[in-house]
KEKE-3310 file (N, C-alpha, C; in steps of 0.2 Angstrom, whole numbers, plus 5000, padded with zeros to 4 digits):
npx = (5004:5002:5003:4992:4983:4969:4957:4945:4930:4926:4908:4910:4916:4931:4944:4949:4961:4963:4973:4977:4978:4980:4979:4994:4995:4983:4987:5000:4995:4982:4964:4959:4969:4970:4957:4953:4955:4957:4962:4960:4975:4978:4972:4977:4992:4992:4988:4998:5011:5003:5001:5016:5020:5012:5017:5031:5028:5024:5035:5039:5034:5038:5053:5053:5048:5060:5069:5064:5064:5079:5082:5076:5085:5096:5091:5088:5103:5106:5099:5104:5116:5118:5111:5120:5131:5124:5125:5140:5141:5133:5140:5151:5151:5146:5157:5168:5158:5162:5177:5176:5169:5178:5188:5181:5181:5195:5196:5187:5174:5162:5153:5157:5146:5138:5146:5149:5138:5132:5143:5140:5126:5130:5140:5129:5122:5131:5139:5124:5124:5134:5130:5119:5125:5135:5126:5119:5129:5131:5119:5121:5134:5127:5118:5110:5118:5121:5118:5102:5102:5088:5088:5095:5083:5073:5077:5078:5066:5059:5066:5060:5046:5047:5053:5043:5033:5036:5038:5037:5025:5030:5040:5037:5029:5042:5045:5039:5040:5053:5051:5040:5034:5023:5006:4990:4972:4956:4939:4925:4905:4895:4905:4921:4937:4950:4964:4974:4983:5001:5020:5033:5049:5065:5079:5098:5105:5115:5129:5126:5119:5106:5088:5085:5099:5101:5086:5092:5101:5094:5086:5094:5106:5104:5103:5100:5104:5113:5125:5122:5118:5127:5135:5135:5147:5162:5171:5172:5180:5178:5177:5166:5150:5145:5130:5130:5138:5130:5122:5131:5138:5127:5125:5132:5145:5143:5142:5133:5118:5115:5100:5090:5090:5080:5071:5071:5056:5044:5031:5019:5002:4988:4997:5003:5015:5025:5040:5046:5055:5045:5032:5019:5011:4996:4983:4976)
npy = (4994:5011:5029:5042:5059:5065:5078:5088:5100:5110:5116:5127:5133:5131:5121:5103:5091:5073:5059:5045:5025:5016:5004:4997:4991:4998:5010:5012:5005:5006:5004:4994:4985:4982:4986:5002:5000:5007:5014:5024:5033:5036:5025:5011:5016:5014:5002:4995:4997:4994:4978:4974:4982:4971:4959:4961:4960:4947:4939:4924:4917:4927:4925:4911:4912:4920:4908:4899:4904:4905:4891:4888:4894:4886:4874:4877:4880:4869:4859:4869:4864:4851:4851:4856:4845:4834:4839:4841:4830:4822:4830:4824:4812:4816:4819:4808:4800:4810:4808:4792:4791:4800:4790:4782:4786:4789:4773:4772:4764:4770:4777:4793:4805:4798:4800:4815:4819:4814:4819:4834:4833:4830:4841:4850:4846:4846:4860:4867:4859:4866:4879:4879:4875:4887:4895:4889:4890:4903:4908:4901:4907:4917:4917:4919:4915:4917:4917:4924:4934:4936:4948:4956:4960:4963:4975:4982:4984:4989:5000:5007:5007:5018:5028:5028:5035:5048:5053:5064:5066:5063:5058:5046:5042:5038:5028:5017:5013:5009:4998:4990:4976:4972:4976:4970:4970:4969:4967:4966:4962:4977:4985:4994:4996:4985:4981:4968:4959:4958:4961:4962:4968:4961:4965:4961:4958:4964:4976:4992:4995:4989:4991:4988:4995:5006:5008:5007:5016:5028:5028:5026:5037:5048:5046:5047:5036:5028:5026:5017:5005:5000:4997:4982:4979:4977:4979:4988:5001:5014:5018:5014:5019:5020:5015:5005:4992:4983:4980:4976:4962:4957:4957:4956:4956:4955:4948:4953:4941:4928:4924:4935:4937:4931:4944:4944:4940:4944:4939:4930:4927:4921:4915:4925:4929:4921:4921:4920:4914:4920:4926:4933:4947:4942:4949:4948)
npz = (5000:4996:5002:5000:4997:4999:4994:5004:5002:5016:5022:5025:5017:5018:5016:5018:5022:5020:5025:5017:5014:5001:4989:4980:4968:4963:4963:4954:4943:4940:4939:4933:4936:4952:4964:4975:4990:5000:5018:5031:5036:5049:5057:5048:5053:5067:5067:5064:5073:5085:5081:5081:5094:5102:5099:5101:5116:5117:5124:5125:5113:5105:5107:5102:5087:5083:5082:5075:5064:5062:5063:5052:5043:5045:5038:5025:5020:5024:5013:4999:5001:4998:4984:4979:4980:4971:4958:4957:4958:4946:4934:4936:4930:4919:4912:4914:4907:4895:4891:4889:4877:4870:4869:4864:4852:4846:4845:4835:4836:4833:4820:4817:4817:4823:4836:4838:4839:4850:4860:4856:4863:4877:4880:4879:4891:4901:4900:4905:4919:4923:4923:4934:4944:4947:4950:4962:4970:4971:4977:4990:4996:4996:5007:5022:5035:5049:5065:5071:5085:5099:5105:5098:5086:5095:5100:5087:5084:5095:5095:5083:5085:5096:5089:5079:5085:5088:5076:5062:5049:5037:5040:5046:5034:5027:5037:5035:5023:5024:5034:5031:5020:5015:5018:5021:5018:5026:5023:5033:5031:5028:5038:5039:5033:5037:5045:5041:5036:5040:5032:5038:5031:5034:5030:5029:5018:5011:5015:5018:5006:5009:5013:5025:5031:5029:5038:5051:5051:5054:5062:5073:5074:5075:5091:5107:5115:5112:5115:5126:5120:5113:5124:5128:5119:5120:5111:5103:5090:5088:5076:5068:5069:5085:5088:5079:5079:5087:5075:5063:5064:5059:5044:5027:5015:4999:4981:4970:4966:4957:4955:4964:4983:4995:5005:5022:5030:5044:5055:5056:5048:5058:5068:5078:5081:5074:5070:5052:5036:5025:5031:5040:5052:5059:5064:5080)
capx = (5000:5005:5003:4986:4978:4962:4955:4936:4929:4918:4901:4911:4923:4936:4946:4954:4966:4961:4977:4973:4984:4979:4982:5000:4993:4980:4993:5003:4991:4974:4959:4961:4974:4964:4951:4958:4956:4958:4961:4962:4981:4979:4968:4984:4998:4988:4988:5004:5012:4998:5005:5022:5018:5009:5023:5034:5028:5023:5041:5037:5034:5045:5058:5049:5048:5066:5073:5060:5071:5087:5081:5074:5090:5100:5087:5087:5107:5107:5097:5108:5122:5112:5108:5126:5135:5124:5126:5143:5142:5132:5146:5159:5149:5148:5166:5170:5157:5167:5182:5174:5166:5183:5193:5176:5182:5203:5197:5184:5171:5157:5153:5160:5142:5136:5151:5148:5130:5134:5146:5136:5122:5133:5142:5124:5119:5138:5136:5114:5126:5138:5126:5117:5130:5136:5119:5117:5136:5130:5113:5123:5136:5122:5111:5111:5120:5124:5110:5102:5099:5083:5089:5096:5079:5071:5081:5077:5058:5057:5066:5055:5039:5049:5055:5037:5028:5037:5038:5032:5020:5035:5046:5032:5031:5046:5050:5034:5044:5058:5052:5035:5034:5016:5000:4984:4965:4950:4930:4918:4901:4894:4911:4925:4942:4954:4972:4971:4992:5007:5024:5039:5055:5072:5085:5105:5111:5122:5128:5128:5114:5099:5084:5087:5104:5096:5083:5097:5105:5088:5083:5100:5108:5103:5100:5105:5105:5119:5131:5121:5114:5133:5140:5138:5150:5168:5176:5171:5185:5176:5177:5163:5145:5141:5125:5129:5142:5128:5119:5135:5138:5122:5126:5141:5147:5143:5143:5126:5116:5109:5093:5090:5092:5071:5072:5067:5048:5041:5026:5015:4996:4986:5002:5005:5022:5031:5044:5047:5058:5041:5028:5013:5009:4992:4975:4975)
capy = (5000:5019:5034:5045:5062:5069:5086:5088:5105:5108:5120:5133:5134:5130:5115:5099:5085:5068:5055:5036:5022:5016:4998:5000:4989:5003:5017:5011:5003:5009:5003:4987:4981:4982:4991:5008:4997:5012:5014:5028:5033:5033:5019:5009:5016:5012:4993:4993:4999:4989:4973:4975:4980:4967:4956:4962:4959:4939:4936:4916:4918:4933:4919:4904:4916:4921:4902:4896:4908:4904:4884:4888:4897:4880:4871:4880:4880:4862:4861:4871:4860:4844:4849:4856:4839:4832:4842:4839:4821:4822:4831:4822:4806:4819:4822:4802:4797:4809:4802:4786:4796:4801:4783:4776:4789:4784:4766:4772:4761:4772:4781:4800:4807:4798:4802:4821:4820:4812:4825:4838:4834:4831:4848:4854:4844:4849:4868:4868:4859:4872:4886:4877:4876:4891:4897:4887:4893:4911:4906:4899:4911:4924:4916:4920:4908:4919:4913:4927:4938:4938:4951:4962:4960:4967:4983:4988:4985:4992:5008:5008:5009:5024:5032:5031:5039:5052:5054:5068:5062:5063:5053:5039:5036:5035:5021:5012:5011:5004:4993:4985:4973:4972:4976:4967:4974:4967:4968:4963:4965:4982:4987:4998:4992:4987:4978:4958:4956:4963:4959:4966:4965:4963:4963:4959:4955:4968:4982:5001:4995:4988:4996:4988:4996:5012:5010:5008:5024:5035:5025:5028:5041:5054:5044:5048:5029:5024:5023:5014:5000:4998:4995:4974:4978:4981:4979:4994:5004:5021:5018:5014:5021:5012:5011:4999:4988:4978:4975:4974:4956:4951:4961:4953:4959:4952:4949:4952:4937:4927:4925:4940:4933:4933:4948:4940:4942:4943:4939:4924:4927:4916:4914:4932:4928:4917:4923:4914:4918:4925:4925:4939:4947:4944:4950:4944)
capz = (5000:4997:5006:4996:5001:4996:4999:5007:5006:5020:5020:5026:5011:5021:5013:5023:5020:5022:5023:5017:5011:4996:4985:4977:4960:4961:4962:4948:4937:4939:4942:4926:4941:4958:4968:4980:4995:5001:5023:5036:5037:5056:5057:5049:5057:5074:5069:5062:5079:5089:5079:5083:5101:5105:5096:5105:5123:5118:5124:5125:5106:5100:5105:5098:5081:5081:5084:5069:5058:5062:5060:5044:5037:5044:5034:5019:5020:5020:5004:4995:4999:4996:4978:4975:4978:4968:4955:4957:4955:4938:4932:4934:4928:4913:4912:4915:4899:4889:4891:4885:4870:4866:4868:4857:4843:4844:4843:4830:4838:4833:4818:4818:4815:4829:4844:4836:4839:4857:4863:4860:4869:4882:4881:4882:4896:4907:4902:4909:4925:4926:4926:4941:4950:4949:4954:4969:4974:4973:4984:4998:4997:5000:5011:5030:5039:5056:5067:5075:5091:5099:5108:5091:5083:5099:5101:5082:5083:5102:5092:5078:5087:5099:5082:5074:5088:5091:5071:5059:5044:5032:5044:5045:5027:5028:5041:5034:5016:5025:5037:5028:5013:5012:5021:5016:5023:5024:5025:5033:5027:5032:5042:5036:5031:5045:5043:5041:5036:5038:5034:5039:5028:5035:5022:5032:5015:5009:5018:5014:5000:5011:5016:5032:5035:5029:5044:5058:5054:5054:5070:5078:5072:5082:5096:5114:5118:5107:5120:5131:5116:5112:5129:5127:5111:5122:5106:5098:5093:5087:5069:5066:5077:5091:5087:5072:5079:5089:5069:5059:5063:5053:5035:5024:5010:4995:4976:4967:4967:4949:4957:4970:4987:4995:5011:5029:5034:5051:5059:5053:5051:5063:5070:5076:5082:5075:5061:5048:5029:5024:5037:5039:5057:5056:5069:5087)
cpx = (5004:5002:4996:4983:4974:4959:4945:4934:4922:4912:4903:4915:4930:4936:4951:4954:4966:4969:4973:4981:4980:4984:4987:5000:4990:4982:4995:5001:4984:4972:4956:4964:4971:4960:4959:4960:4957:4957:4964:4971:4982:4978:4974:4990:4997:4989:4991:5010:5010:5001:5011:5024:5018:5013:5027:5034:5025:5031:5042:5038:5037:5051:5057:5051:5055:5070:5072:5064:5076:5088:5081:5079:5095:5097:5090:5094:5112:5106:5102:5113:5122:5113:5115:5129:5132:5124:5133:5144:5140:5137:5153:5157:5149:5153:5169:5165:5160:5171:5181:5171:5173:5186:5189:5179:5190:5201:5192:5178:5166:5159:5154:5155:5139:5140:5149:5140:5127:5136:5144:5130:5125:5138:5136:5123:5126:5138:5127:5119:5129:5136:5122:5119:5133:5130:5117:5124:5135:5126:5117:5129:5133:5117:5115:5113:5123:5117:5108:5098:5093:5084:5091:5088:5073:5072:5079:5069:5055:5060:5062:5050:5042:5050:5048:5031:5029:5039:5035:5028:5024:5038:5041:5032:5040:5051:5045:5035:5049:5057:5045:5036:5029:5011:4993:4977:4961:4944:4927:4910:4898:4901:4917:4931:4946:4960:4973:4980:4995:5013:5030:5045:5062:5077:5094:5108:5115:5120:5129:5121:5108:5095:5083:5093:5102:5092:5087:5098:5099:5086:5086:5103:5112:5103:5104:5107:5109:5123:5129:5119:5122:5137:5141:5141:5157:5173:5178:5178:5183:5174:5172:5156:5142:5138:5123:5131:5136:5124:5122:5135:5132:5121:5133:5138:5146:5142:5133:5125:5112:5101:5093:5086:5083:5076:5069:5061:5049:5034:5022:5008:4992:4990:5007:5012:5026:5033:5047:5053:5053:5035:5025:5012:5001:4987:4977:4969)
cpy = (5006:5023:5038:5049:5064:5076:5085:5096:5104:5115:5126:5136:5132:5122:5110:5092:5080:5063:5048:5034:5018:5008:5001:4999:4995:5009:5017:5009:5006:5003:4994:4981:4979:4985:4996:5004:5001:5012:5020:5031:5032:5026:5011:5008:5012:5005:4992:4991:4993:4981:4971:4976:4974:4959:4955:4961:4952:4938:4928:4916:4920:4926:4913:4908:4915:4913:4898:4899:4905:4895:4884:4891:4889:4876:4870:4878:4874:4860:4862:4866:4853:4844:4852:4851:4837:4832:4839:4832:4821:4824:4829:4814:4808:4818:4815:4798:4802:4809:4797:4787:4796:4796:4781:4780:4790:4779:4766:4766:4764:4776:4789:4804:4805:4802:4812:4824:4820:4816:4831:4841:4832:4838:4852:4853:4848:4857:4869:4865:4864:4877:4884:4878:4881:4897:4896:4888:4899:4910:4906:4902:4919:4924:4918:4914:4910:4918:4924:4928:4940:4945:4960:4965:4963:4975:4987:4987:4988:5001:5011:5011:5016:5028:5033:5035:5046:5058:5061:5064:5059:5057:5045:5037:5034:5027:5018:5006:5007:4999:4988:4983:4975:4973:4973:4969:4970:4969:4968:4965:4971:4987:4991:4994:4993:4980:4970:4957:4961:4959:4965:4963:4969:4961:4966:4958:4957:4974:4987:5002:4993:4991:4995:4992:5002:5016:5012:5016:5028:5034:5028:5034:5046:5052:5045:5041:5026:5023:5017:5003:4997:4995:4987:4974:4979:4981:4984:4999:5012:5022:5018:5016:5016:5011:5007:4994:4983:4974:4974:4968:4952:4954:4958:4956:4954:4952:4949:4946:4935:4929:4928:4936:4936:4939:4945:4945:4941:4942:4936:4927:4920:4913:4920:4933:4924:4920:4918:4921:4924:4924:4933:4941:4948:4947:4946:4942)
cpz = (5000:5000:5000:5002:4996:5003:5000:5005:5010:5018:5019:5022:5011:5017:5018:5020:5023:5020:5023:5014:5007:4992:4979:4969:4957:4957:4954:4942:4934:4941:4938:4933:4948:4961:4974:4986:5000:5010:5024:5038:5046:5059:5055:5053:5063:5073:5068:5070:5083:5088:5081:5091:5104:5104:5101:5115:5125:5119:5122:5115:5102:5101:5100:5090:5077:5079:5077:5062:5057:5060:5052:5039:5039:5040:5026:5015:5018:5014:5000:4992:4997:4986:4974:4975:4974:4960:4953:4955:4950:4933:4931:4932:4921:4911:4911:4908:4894:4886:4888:4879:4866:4865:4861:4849:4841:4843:4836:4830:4836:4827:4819:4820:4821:4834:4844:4840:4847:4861:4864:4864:4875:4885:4883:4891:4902:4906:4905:4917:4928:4929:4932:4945:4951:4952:4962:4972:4976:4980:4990:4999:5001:5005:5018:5033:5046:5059:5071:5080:5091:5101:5100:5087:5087:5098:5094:5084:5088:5097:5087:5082:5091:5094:5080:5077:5090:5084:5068:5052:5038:5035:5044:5041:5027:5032:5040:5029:5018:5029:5033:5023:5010:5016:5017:5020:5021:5026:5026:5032:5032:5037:5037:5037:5036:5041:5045:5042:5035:5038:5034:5035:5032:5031:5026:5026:5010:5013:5017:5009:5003:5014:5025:5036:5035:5036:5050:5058:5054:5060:5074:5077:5076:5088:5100:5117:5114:5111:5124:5126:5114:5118:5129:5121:5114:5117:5101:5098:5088:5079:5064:5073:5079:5092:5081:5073:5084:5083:5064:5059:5058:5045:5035:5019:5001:4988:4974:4966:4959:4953:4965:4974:4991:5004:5017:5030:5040:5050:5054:5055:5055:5067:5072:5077:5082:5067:5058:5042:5026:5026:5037:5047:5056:5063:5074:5088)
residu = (UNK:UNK:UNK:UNK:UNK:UNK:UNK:UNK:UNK:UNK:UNK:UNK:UNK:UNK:UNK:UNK:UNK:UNK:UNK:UNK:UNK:UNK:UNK:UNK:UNK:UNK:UNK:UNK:UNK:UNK:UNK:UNK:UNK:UNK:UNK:UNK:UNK:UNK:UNK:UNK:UNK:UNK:UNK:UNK:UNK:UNK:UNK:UNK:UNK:UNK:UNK:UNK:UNK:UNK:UNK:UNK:UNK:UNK:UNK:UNK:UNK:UNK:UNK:UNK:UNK:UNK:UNK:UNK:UNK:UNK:UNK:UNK:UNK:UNK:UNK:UNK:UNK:UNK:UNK:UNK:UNK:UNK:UNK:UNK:UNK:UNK:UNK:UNK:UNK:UNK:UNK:UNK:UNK:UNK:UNK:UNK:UNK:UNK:UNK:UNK:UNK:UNK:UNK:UNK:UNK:UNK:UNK:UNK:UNK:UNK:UNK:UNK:UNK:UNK:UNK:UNK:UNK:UNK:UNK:UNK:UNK:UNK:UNK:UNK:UNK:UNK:UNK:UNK:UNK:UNK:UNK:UNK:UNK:UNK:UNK:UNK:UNK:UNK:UNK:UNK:UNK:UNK:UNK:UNK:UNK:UNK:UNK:UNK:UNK:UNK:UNK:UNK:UNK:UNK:UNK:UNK:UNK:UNK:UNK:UNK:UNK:UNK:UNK:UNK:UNK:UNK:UNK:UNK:UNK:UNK:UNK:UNK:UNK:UNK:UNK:UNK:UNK:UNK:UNK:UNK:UNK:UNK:UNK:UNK:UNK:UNK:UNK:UNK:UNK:UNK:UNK:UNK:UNK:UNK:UNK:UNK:UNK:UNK:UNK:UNK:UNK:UNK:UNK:UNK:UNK:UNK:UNK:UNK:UNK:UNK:UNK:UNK:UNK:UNK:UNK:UNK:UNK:UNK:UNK:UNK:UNK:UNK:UNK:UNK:UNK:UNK:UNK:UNK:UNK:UNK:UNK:UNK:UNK:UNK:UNK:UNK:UNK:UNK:UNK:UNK:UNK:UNK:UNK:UNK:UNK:UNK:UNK:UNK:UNK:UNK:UNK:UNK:UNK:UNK:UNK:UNK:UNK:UNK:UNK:UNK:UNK:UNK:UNK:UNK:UNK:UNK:UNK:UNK:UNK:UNK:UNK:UNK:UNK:UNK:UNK:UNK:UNK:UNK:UNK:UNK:UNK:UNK:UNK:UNK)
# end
C-alpha cells in the first residue's frame, strides 16, 4: 500500500486533507489492476504499531519466532548443499562418459556422425550443470548463515515503534517504506476496512545497499542511547558508530546474486508471532 491524500471542502469553504493508504497495484496501474482498497492513514499506522507491540511483549513467542528463523535458514542452507554435491556428482559422471566418447572415437568404435552428435548433447547437458552450479554457489554464498539475536531483533523493533511515535507524517512514510513489505486489509460485510496482514521485511544481506541498513541509521543516528545500546560491544574501537556495531555482525558483504536473494519476513498470520523467511503478522 501507498501513502494517498484527498482534499474535502467543508460547508464553510474551508478545505481539509484527508490521509489514506491506498492499494499499490491501484497506484501504479489503475483501476484494470485492483480496487483503492483504500484505509484511514491513522487507522493503519495504529495497527501497524499495535501489531508489533503486541509482538513484542509475547516474549514466550518473539523467542519461539526468532529460533523458527534461524532453524529455517540451517534448513534451507542444508538444501543448497544437498543439491550442490549432487550436481557435482552428475558432472563428473559427465566428464568420465566423455572420456569414454573420446577413447570410442581413437578406437573408431562408433561412427564419427554419431560420437559428434553424442558430445554435444553432452556439452549441452555439462554447460545447463555448470550454470546450476554456479547458481546454487551464489545462493549459499548469499544466504544468511549467522544465526540470530533475539535480543538484536528486539532493540530495532522496540526503536522503531519509539521512532514512529514520536515521528512527523513525512518521517512515518518513511519508516513504513523501510520497514513494511506488504500490508493486506479486509472487510467485513457492512464494516469499514481494517488491517488483516502485515509483513515486515528485513534485508541483512548487503551492507551500505539495504533498506534495512538504511533504517538503523535514521533509528539511531541521532539517538541519545547509542552509547548505552553499544555498551555489550567492548570491542568497539570508534570507527565505526556504536549504534551499528551491535547489527554489523548480521550484514556481509557480497557479490550480486543470479537470482535475488528473497528479504526476511516477520510475523506469521494466525500465528501472530512466529517469524518465519516470509511470514505475515496477522490479527489477534
Amino acid at each position: 500500500m501507498v501513502p494517498s491524500i484527498t482534499t474535502s471542502t467543508q460547508k464553510d469553504g474551508t478545505k481539509r486533507k484527508h490521509r489514506y493508504y491506498v492499494c499499490s497495484n491501484f497506484h501504479n496501474k489503475g483501476s484494470s489492476a485492483c480496487k483503492t482498497n483504500s484505509i484511514r492513514a491513522y487507522d493503519e499506522e495504529d495497527a501497524v504499531i499495535n501489531r508489533i507491540t503486541g509482538f513484542l511483549n509475547d516474549s514466550a513467542c518473539f523467542s519461539q519466532a526468532i529460533e523458527s528463523i534461524n532453524k529455517d535458514t540451517v534448513h534451507t542452507n542444508v538444501k543448497l548443499k544437498e543439491q550442490l554435491e549432487l550436481i557435482e556428482t552428475e558432472l563428473k559422471e559427465a566428464n568420465a562418459m566423455q572420456e569414454k566418447y573420446m577413447e570410442a572415437f581413437e578406437q573408431n568404435l562408433f561412427p564419427v556422425s554419431i560420437l559428434q552428435e553424442r558430445l554435444q548433447k553432452l556439452a549441452k547437458s555439462k554447460n545447463d550443470l555448470d550454470q546450476k552450479k554456479n547458481e546454487l554457489s551464489v545462493q549459499l554464498s548469499s544466504s544468511d548463515t549467522k544465526i540470530i539475536p533475539p535480543d538484536v531483533v528486539r532493540h530495532l523493533l522496540e526503536k522503531y515503534v519509539e521512532e514512529f511515535q514520536q515521528s512527523s507524517r513525512e518521517k512515518k512514510k518513511q519508516l513504513f517504506q523501510l520497514l513494511l513489505n506488504k500490508i493486506t486489509i479486509k472487510q467485513a460485510a457492512g464494516r469499514s476496512r481494517t488491517v488483516d496482514k502485515i509483513e515486515l521485511d528485513f534485508d541483512f544481506s548487503e551492507i551500505n545497499l539495504s533498506k534495512t541498513f538504511t533504517l538503523i541509521h535514521i533509528l539511531y543516528l541521532e539517538s541519545d542511547h547509542s552509547e548505552e545500546i553499544s555498551s555489550s560491544n567492548p570491542d568497539s574501537k570508534g570507527k565505526i558508530p556504536p549504534y551499528l556495531q551491535i547489527f554489523l555482525p548480521l550484514f556481509v558483504v557480497r557479490f550480486t546474486p543470479i537470482n535475488p536473494k528473497r528479504p526476511i519476513y516477520l510475523l506469521h498470520q494466525n500465528q501472530s508471532h512466529q517469524l518465519m523467511r516470509k511470514c505475515h503478522l496477522g490479527e489477534r
